[in-house]
PDB file of N, CA, C and O in Angstrom:
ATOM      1  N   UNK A   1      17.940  -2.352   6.220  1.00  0.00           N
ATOM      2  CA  UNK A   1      17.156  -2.199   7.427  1.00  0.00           C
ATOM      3  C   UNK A   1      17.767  -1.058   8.233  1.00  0.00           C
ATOM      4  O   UNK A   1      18.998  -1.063   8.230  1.00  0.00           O
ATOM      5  N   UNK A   2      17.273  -0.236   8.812  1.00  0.00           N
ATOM      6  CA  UNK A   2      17.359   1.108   9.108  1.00  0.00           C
ATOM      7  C   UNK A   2      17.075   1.314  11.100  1.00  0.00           C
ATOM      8  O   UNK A   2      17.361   2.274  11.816  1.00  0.00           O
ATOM      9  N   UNK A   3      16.290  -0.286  11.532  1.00  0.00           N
ATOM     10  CA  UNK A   3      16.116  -0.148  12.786  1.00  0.00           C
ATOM     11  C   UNK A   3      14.687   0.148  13.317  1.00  0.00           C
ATOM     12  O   UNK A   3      13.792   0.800  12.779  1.00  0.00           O
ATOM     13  N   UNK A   4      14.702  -0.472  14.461  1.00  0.00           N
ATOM     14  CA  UNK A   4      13.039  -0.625  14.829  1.00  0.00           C
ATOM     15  C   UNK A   4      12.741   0.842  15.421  1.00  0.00           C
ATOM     16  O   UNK A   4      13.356   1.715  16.035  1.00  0.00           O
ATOM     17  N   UNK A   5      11.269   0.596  14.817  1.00  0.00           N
ATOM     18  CA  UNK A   5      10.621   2.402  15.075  1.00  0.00           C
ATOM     19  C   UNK A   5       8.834   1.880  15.815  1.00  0.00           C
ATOM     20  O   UNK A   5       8.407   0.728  15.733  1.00  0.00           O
ATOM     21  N   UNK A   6       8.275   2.725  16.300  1.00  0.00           N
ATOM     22  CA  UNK A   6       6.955   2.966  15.745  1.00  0.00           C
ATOM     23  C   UNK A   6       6.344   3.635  14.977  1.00  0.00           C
ATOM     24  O   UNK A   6       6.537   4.842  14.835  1.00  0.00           O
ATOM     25  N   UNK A   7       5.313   2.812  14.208  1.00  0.00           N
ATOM     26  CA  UNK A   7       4.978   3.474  13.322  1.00  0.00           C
ATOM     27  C   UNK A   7       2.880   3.311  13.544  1.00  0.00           C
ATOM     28  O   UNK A   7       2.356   2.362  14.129  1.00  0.00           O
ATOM     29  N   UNK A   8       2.319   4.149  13.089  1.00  0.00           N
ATOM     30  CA  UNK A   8       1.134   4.365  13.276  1.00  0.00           C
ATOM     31  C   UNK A   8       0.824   2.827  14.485  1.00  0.00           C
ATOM     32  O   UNK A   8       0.310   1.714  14.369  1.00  0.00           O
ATOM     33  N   UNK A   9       1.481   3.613  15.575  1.00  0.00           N
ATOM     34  CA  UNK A   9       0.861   3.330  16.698  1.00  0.00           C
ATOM     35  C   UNK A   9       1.574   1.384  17.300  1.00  0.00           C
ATOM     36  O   UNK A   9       1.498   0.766  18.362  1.00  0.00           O
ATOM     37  N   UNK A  10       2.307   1.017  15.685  1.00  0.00           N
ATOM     38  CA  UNK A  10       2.368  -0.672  16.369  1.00  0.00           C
ATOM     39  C   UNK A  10       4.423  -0.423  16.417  1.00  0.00           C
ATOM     40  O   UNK A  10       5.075   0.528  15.984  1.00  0.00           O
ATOM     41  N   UNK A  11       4.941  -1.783  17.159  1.00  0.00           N
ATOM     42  CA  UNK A  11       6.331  -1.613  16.700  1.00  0.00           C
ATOM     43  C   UNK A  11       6.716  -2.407  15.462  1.00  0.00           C
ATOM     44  O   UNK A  11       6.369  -3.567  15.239  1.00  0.00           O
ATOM     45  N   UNK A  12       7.793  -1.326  14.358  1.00  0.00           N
ATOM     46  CA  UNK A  12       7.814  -1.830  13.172  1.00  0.00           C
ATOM     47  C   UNK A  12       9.676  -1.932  13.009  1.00  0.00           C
ATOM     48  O   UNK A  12      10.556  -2.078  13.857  1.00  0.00           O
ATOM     49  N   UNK A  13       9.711  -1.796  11.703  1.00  0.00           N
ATOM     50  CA  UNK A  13      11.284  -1.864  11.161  1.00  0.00           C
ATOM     51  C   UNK A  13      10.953  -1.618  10.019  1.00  0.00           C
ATOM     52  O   UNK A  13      10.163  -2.045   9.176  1.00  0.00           O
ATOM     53  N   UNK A  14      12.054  -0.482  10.184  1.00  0.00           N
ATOM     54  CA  UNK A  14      12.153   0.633   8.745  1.00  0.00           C
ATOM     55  C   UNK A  14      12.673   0.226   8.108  1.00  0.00           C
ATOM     56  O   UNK A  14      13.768  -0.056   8.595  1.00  0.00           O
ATOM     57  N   UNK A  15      12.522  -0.262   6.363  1.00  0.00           N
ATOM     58  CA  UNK A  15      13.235  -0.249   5.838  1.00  0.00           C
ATOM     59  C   UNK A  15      13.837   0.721   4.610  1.00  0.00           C
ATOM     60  O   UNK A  15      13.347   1.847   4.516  1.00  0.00           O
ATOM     61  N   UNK A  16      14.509   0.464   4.005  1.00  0.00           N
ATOM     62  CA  UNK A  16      14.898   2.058   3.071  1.00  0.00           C
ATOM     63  C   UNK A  16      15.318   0.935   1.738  1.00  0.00           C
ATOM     64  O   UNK A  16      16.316   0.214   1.730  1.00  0.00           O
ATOM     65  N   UNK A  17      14.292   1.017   0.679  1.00  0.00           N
ATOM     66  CA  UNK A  17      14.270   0.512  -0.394  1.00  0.00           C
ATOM     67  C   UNK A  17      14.434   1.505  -1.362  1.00  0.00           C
ATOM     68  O   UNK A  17      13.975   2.642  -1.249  1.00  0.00           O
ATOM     69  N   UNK A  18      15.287   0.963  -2.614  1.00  0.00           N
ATOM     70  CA  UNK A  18      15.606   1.425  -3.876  1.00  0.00           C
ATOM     71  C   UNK A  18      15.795   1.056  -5.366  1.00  0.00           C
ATOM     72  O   UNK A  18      16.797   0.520  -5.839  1.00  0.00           O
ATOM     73  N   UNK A  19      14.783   1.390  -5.971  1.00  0.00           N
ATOM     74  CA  UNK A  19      13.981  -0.003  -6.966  1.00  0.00           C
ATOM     75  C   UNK A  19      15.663   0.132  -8.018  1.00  0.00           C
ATOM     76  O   UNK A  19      16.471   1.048  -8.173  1.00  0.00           O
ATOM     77  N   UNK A  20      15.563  -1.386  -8.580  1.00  0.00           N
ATOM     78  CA  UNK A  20      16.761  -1.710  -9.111  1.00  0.00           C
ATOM     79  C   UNK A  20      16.697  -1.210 -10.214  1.00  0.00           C
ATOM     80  O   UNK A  20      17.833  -1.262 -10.685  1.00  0.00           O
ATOM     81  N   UNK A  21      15.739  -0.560 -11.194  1.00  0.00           N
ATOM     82  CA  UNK A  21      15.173  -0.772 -12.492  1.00  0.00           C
ATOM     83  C   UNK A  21      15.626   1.024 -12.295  1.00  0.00           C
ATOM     84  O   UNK A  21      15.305   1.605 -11.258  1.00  0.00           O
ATOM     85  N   UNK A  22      16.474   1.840 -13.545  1.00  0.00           N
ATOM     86  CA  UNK A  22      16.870   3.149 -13.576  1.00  0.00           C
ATOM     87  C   UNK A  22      15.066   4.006 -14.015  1.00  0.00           C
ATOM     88  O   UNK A  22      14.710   5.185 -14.021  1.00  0.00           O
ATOM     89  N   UNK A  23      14.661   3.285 -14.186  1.00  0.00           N
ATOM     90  CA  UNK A  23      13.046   3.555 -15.051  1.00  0.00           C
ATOM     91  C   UNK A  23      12.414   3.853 -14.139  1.00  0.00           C
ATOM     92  O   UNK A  23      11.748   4.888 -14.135  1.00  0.00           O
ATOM     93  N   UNK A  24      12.467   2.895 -12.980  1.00  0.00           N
ATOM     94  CA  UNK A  24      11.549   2.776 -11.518  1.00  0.00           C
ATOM     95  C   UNK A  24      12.182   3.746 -10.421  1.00  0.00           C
ATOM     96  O   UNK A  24      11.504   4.106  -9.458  1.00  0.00           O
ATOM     97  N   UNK A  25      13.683   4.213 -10.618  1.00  0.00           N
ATOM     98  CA  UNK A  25      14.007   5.360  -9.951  1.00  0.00           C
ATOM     99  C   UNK A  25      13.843   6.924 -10.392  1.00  0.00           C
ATOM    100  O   UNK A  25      14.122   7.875  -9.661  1.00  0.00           O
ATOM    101  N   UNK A  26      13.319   7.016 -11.774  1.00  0.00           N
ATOM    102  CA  UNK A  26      13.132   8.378 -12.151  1.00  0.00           C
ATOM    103  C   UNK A  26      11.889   8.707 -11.537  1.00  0.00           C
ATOM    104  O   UNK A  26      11.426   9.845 -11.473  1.00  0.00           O
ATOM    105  N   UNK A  27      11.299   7.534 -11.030  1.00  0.00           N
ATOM    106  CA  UNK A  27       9.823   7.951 -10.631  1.00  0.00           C
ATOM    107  C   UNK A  27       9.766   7.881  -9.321  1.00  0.00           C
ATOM    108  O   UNK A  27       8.908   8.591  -8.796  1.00  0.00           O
ATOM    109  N   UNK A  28      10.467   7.194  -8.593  1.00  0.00           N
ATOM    110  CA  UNK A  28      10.887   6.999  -6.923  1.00  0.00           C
ATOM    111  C   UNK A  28      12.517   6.568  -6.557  1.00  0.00           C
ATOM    112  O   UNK A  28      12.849   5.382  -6.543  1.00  0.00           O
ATOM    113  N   UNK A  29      13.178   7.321  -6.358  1.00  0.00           N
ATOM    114  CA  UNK A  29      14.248   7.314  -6.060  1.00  0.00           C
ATOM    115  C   UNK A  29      14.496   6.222  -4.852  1.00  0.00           C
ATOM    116  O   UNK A  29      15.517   5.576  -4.614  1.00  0.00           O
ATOM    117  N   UNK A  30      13.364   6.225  -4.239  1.00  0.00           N
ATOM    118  CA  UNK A  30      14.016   6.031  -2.830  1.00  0.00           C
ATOM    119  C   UNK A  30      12.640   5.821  -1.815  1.00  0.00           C
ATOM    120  O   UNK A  30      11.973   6.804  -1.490  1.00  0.00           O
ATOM    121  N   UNK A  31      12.365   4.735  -1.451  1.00  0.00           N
ATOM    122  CA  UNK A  31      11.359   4.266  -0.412  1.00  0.00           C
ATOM    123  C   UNK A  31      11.720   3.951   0.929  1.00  0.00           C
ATOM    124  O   UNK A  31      12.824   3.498   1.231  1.00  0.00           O
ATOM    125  N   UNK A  32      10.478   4.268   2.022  1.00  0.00           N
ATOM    126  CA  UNK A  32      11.443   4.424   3.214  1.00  0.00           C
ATOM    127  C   UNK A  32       9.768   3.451   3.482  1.00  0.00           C
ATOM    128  O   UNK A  32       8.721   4.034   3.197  1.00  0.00           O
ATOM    129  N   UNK A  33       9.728   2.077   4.004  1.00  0.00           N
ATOM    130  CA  UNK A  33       8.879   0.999   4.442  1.00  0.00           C
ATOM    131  C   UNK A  33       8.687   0.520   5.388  1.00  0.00           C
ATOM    132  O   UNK A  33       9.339  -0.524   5.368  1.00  0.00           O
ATOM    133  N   UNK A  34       7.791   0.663   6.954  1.00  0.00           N
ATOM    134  CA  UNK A  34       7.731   0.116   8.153  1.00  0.00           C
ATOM    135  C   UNK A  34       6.811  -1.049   7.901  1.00  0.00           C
ATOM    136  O   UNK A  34       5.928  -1.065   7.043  1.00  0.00           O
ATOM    137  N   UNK A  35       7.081  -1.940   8.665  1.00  0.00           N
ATOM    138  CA  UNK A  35       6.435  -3.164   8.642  1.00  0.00           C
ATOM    139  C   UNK A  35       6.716  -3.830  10.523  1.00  0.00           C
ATOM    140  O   UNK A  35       7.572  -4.092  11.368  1.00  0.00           O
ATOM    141  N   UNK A  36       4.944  -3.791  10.175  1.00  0.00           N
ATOM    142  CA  UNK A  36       4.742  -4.005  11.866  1.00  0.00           C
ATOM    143  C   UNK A  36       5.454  -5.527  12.224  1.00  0.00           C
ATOM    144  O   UNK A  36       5.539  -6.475  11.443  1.00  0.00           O
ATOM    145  N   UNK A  37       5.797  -5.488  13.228  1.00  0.00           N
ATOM    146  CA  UNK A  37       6.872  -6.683  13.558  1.00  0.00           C
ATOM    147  C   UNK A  37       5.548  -7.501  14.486  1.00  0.00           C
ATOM    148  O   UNK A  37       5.822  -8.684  14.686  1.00  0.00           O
ATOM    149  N   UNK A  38       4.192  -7.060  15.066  1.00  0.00           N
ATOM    150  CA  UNK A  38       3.369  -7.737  15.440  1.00  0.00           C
ATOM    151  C   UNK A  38       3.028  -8.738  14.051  1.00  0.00           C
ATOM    152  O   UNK A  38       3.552  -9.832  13.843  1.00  0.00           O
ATOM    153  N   UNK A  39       2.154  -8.152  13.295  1.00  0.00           N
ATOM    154  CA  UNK A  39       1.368  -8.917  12.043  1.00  0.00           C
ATOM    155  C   UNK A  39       2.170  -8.546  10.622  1.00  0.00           C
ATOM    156  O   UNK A  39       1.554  -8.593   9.556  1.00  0.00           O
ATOM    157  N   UNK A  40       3.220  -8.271  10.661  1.00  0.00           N
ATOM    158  CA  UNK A  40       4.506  -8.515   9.591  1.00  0.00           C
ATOM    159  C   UNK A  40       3.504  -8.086   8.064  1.00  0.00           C
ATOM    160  O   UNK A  40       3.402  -8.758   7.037  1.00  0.00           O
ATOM    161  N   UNK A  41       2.873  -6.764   8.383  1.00  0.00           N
ATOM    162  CA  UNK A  41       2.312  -6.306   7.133  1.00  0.00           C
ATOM    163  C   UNK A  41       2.723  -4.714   7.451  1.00  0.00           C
ATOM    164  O   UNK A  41       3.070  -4.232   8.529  1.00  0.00           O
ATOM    165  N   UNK A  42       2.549  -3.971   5.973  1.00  0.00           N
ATOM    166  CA  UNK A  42       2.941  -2.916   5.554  1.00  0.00           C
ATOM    167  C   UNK A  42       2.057  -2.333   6.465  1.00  0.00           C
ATOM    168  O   UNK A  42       0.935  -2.804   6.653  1.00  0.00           O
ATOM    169  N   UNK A  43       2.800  -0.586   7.491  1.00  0.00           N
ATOM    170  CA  UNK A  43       2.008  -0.022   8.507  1.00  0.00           C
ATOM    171  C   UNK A  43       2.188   1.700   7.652  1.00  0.00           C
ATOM    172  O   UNK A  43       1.247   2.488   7.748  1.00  0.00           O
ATOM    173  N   UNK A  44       3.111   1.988   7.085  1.00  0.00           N
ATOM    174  CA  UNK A  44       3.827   3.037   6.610  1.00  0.00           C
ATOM    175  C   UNK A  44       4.682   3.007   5.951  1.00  0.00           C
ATOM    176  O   UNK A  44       5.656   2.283   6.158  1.00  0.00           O
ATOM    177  N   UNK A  45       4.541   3.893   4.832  1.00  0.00           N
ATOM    178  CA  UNK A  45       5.723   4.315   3.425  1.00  0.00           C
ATOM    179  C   UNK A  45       5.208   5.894   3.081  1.00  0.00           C
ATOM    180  O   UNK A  45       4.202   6.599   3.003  1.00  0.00           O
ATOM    181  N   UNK A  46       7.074   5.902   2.898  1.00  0.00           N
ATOM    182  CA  UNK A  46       7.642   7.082   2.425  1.00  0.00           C
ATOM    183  C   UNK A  46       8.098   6.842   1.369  1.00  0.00           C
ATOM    184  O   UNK A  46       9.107   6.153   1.221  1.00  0.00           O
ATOM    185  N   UNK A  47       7.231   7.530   0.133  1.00  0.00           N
ATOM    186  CA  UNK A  47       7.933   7.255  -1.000  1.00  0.00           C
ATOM    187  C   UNK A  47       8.574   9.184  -1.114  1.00  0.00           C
ATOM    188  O   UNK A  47       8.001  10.220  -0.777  1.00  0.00           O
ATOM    189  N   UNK A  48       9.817   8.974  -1.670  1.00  0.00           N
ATOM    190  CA  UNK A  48      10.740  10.270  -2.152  1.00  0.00           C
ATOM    191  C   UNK A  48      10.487  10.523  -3.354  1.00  0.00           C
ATOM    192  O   UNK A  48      10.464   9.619  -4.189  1.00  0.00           O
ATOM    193  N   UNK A  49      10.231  11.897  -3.687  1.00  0.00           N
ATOM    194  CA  UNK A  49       9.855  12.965  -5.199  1.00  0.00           C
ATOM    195  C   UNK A  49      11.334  12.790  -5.957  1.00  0.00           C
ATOM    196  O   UNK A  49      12.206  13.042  -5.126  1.00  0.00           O
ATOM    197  N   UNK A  50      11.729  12.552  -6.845  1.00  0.00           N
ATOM    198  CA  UNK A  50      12.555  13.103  -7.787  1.00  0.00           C
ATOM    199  C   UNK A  50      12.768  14.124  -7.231  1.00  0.00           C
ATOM    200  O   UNK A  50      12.032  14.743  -6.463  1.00  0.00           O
ATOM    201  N   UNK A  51      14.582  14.546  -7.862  1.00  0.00           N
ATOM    202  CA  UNK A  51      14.758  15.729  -7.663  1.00  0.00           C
ATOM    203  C   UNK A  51      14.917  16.396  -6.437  1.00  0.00           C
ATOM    204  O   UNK A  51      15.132  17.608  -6.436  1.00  0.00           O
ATOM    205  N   UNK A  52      14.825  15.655  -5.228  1.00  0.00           N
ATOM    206  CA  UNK A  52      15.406  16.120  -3.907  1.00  0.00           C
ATOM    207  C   UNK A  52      14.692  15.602  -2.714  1.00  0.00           C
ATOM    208  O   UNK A  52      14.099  14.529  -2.814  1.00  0.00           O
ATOM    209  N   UNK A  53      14.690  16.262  -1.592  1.00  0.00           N
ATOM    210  CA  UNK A  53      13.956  15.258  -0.278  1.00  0.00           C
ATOM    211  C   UNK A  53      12.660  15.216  -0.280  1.00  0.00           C
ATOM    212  O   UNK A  53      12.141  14.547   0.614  1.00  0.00           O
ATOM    213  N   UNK A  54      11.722  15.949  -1.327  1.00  0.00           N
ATOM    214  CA  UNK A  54      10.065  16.037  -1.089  1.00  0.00           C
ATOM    215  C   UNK A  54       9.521  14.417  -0.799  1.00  0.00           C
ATOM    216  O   UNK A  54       9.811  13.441  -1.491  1.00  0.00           O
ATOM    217  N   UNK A  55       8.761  14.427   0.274  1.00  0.00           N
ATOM    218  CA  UNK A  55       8.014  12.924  -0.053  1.00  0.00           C
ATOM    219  C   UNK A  55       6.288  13.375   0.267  1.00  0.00           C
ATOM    220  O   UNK A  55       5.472  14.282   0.099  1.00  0.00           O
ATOM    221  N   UNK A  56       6.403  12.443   0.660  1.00  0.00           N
ATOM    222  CA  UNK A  56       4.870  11.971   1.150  1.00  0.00           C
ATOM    223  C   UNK A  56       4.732  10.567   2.327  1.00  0.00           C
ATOM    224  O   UNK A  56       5.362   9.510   2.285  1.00  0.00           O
ATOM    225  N   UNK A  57       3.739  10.983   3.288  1.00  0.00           N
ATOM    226  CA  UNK A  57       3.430   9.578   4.284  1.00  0.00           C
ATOM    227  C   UNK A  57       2.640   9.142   4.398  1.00  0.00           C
ATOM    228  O   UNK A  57       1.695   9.650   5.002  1.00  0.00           O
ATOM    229  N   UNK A  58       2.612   7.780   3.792  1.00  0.00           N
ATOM    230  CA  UNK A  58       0.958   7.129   3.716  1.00  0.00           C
ATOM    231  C   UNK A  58       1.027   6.159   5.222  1.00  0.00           C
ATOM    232  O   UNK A  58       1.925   5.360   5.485  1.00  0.00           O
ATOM    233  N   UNK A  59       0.363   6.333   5.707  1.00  0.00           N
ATOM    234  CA  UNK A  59       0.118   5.901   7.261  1.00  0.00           C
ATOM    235  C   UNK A  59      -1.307   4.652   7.126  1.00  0.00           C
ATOM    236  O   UNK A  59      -2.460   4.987   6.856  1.00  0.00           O
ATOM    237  N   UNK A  60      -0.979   3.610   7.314  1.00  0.00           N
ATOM    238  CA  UNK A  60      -2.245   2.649   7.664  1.00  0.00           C
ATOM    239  C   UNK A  60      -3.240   2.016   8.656  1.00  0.00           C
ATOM    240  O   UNK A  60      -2.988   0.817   8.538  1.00  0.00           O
ATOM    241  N   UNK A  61      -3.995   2.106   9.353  1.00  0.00           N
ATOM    242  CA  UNK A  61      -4.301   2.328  10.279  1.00  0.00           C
ATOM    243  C   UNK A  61      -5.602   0.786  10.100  1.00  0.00           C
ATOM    244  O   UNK A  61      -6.103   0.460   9.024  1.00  0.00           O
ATOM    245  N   UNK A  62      -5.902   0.030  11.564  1.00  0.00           N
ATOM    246  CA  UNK A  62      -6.654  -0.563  11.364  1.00  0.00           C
ATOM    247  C   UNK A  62      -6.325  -1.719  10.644  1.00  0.00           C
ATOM    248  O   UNK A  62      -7.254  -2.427  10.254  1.00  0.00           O
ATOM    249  N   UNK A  63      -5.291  -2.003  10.424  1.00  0.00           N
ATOM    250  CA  UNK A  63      -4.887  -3.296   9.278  1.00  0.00           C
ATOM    251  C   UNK A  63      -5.342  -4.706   9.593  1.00  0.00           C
ATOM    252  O   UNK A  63      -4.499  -5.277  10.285  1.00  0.00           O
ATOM    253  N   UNK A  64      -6.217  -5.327   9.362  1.00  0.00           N
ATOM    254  CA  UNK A  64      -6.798  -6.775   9.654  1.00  0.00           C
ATOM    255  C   UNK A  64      -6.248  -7.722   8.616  1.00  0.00           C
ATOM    256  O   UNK A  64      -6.415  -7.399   7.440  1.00  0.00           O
ATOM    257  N   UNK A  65      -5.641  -8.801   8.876  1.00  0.00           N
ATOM    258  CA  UNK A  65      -5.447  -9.844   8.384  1.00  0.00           C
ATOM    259  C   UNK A  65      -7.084 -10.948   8.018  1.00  0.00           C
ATOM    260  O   UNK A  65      -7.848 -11.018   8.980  1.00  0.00           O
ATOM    261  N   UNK A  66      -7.372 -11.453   7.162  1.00  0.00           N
ATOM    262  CA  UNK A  66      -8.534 -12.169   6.534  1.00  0.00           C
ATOM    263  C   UNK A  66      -9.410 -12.064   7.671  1.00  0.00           C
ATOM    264  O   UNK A  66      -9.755 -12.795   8.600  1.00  0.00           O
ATOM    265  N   UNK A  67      -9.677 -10.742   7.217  1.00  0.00           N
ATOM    266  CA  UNK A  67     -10.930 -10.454   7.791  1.00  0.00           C
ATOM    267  C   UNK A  67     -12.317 -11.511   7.290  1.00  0.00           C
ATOM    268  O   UNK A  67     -12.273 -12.316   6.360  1.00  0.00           O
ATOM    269  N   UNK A  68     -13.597 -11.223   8.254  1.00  0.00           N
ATOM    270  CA  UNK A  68     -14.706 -12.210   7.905  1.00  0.00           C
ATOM    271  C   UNK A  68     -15.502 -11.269   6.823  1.00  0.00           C
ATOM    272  O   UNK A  68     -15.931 -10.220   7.304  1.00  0.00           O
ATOM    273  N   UNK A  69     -15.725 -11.461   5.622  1.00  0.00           N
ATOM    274  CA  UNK A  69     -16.537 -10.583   4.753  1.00  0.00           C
ATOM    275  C   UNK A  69     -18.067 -11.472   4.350  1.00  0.00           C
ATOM    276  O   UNK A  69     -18.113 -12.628   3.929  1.00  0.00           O
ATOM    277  N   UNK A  70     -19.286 -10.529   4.627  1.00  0.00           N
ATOM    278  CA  UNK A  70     -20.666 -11.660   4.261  1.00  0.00           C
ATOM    279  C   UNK A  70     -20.323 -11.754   2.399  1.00  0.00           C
ATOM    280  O   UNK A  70     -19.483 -11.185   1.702  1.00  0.00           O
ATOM    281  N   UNK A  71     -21.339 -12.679   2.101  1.00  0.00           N
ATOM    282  CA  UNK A  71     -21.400 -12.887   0.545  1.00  0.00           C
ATOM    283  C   UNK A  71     -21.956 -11.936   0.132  1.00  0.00           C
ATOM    284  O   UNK A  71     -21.743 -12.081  -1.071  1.00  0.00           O
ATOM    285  N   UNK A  72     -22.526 -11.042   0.223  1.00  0.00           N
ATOM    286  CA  UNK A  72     -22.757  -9.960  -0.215  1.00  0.00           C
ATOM    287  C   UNK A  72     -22.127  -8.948  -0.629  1.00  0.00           C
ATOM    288  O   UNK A  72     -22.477  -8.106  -1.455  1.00  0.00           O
ATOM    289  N   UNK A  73     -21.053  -9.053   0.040  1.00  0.00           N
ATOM    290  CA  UNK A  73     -20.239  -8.320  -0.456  1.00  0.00           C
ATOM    291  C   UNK A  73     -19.179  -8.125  -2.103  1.00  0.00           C
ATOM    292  O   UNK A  73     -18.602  -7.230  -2.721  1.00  0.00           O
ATOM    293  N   UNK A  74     -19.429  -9.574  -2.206  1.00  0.00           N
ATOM    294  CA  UNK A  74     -18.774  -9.546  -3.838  1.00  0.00           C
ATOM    295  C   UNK A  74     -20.222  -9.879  -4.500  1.00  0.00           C
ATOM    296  O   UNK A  74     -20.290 -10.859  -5.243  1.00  0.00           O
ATOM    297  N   UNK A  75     -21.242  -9.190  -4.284  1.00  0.00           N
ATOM    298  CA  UNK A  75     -22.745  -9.223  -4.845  1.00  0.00           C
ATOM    299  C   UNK A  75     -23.082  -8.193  -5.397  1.00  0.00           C
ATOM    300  O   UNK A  75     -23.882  -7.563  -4.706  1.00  0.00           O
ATOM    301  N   UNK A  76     -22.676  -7.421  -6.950  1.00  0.00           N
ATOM    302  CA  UNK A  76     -22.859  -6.257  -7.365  1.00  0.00           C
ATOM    303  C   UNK A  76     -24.539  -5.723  -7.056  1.00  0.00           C
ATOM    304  O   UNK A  76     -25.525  -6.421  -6.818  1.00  0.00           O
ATOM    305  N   UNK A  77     -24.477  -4.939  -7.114  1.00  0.00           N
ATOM    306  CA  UNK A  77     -25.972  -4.298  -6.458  1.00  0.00           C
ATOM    307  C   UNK A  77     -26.377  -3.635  -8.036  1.00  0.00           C
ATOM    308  O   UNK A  77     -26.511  -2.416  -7.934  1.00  0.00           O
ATOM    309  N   UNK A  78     -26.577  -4.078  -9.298  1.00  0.00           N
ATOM    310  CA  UNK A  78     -27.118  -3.606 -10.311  1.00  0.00           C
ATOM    311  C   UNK A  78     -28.607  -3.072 -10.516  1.00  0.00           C
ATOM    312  O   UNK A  78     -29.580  -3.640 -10.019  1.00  0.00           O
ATOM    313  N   UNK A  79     -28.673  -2.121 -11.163  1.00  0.00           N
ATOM    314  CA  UNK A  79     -30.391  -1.372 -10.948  1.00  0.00           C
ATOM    315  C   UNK A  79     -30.616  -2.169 -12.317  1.00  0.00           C
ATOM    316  O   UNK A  79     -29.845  -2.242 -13.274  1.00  0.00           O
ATOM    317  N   UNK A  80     -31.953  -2.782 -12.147  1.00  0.00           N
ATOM    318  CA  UNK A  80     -32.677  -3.901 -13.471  1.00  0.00           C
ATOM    319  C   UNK A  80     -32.913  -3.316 -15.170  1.00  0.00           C
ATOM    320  O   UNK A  80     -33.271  -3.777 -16.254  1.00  0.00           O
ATOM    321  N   UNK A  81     -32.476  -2.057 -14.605  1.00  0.00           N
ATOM    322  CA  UNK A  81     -32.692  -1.723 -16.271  1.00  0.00           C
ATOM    323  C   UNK A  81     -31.068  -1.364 -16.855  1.00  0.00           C
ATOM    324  O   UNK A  81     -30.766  -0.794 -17.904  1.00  0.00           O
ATOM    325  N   UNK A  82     -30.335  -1.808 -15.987  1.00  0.00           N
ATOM    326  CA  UNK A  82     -28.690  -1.664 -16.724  1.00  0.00           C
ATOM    327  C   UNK A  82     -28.746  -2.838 -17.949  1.00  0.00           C
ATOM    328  O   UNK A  82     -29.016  -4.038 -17.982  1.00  0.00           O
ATOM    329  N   UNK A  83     -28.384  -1.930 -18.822  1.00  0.00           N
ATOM    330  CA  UNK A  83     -27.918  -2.679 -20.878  1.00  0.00           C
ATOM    331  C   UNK A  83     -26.401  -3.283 -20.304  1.00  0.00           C
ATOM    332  O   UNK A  83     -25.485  -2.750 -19.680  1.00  0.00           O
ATOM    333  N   UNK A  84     -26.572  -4.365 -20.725  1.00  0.00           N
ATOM    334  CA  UNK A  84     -25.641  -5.260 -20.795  1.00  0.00           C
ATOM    335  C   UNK A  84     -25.070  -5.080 -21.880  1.00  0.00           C
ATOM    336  O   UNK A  84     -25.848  -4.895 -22.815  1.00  0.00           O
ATOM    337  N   UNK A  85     -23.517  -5.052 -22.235  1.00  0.00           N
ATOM    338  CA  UNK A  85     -22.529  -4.646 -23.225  1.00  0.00           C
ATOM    339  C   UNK A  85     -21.536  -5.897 -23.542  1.00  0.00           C
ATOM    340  O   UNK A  85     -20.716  -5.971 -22.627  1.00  0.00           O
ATOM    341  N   UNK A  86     -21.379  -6.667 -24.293  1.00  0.00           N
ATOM    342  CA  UNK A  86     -20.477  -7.754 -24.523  1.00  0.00           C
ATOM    343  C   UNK A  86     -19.569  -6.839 -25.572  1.00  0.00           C
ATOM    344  O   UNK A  86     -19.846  -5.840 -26.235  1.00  0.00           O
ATOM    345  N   UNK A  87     -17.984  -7.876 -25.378  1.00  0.00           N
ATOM    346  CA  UNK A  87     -17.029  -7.223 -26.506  1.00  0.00           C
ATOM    347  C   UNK A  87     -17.381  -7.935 -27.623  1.00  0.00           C
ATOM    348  O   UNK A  87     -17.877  -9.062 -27.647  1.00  0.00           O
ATOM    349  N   UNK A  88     -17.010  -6.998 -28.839  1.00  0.00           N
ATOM    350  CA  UNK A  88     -16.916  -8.114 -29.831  1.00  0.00           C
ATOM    351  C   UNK A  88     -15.631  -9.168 -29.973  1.00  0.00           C
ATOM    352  O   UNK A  88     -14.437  -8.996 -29.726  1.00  0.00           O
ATOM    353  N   UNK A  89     -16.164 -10.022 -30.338  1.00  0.00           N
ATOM    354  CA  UNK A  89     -14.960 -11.304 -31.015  1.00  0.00           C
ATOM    355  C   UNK A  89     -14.716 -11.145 -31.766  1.00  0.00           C
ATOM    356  O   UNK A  89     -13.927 -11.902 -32.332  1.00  0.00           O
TER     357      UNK A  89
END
């Protein structure tokens, strides 16, 4: 833990993660993770490039906890002449 910050707009706590697996560090050395201390979900990550300080900042914005979704929404909207494809057994 690295100490409380803000991060996209809420107050969070940085943390600075480093995957245990030598496999999972050739590909990320080094994660830098805020987590809003209001609703204790991911607000911002810094994941680090191989090979030196390059990163990237994914910033989250808007984060709702179980939100209300209508049934429609897990209601694929298929056009009536889509061919249906089964695998074989």
């Amino acid at each position: 833990m690295l100490g409380e910050e803000k991060a996209a707009g809420r107050n969070a706590v940085k943390l600075e993660l480093t995957p245990k697996s030598e496999e999972a560090r050739k590909q990320v050395p080094k994660l830098d993770l805020w987590v809003s201390t209001e609703i204790w979900q991911a607000v911002q990550q810094k994941p680090y490039q191989t090979g030196g300080e390059d990163y990237r900042i994914f910033t989250y914005t808007d984060v709702t906890l179980n939100p209300k979704l209508a049934d429609k929404a897990f209601k694929l909207d298929i056009p009536k002449k889509t061919k249906r494809v089964f695998p074989r057994r």
